[in-house]
C-alpha positions as a Markdown table, in Angstrom:
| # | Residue | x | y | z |
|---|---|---|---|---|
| 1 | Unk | 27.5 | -8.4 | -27.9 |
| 2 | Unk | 27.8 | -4.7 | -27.3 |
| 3 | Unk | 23.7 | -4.5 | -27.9 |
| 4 | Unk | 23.4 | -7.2 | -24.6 |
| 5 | Unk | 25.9 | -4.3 | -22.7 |
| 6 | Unk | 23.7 | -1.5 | -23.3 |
| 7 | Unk | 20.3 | -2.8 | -22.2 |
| 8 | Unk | 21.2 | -2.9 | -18.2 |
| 9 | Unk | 22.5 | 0.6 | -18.7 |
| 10 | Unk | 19.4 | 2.0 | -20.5 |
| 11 | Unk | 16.8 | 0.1 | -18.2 |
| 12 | Unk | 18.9 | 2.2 | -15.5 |
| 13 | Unk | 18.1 | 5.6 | -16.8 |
| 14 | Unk | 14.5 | 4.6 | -17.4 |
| 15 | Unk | 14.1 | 3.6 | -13.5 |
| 16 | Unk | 16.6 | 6.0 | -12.1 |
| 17 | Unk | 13.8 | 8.8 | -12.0 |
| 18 | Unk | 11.3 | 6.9 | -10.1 |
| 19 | Unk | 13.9 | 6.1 | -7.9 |
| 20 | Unk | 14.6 | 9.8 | -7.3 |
| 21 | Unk | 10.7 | 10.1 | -7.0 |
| 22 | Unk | 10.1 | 7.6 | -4.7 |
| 23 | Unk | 13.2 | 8.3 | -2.4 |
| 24 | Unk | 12.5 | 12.1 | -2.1 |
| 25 | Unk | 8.6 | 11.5 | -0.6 |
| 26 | Unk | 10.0 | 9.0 | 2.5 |
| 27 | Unk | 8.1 | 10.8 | 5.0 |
| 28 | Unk | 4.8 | 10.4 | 3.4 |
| 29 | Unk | 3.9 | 6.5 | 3.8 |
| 30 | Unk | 5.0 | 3.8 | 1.7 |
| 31 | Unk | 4.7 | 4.4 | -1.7 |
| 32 | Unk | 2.9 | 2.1 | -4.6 |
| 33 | Unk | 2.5 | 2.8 | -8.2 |
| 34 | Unk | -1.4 | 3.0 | -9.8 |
| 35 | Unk | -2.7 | 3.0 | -13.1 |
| 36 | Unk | -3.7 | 6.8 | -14.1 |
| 37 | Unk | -7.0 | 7.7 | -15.6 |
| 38 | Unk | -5.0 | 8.5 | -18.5 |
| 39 | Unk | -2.9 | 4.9 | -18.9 |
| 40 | Unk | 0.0 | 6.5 | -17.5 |
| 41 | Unk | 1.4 | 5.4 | -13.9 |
| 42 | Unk | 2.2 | 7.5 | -10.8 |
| 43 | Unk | 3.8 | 7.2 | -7.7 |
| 44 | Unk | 0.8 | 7.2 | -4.9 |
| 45 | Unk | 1.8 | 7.7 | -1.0 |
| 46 | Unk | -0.6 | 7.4 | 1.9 |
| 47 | Unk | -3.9 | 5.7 | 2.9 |
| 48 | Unk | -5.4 | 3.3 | 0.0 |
| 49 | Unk | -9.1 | 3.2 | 0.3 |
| 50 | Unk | -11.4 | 1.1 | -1.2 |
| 51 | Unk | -11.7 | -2.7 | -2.2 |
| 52 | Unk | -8.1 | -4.1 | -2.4 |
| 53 | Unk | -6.3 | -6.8 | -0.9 |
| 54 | Unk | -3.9 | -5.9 | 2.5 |
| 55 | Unk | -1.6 | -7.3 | 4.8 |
| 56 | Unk | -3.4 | -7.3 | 8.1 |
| 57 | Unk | -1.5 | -6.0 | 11.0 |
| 58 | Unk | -3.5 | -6.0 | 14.0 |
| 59 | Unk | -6.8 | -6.8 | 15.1 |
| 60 | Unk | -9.3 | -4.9 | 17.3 |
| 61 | Unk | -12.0 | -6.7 | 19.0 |
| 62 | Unk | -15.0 | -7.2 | 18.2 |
| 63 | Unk | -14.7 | -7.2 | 14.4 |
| 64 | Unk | -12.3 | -4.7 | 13.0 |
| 65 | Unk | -9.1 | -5.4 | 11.3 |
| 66 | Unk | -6.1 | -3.2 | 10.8 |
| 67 | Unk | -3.6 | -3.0 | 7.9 |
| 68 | Unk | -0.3 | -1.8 | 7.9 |
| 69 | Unk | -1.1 | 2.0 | 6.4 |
| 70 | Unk | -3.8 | 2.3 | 9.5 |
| 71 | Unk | -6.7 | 2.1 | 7.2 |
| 72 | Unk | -9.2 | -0.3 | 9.2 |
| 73 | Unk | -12.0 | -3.3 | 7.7 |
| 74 | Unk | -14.9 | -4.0 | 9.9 |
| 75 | Unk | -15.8 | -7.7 | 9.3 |
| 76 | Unk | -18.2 | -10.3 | 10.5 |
| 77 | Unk | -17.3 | -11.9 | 13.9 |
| 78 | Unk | -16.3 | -15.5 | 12.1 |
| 79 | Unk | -14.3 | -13.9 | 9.4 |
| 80 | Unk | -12.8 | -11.9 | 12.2 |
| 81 | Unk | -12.0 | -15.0 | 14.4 |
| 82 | Unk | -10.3 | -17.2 | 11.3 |
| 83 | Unk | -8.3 | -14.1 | 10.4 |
| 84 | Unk | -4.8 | -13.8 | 11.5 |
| 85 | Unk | -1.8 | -11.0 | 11.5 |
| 86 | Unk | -0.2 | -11.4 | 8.2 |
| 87 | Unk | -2.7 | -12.5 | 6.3 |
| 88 | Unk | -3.7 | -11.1 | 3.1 |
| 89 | Unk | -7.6 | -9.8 | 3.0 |
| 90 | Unk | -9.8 | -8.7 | 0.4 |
| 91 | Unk | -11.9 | -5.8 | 1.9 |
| 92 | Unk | -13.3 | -2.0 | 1.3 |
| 93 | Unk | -10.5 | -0.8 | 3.5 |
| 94 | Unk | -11.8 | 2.4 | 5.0 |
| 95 | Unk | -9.8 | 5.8 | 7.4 |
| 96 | Unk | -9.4 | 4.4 | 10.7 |
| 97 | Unk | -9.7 | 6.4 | 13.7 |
| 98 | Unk | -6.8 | 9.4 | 14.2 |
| 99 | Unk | -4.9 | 8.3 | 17.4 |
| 100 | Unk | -5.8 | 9.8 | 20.1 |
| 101 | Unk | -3.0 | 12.2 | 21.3 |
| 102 | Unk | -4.5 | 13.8 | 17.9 |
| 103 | Unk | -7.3 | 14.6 | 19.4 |
């Protein structure tokens, strides 16, 4: 019985420090964790670009859709149409514009 006890208590100190690492980078985006080039894993903040499936959570006419992290996919005007906030696209998400008080 005392093995069963210790298992909560050691999966603790295995997450605890990507806790720590995760909750001292708030200001940076939401975090995710990615597969390294090594086979390790690492705690990733900001903008991810490329093919990969995102929330979308605004449209802007004619054909661009916007995720939550402000990266932006440009799609085809039907696609566009059928596509609704919230739903979950596949796309090469790409930087979208800066806002423009950046400017």
């Amino acid at each position: 019985m005392a093995h069963h006890q210790r298992w909560p208590v050691r999966s603790l100190v295995l997450l605890l420090p990507v806790a720590v690492a995760a909750g001292g980078c708030a200001s940076a985006g939401p975090a995710r964790v990615e597969t390294t080039p090594g086979g390790g894993v690492a705690i990733v903040r900001g903008m991810r670009l490329g093919w990969a499936r995102k929330a979308v959570a605004t449209k802007q006419p004619p054909e661009t859709l916007v995720a939550p992290d402000g990266t932006v996919c440009r799609v085809a005007p039907d696609r566009y149409k059928d596509t609704t906030p919230g739903a979950l696209v596949d796309c090469d998400w790409q930087p979208g514009a800066p806002p423009a008080d950046s400017l």
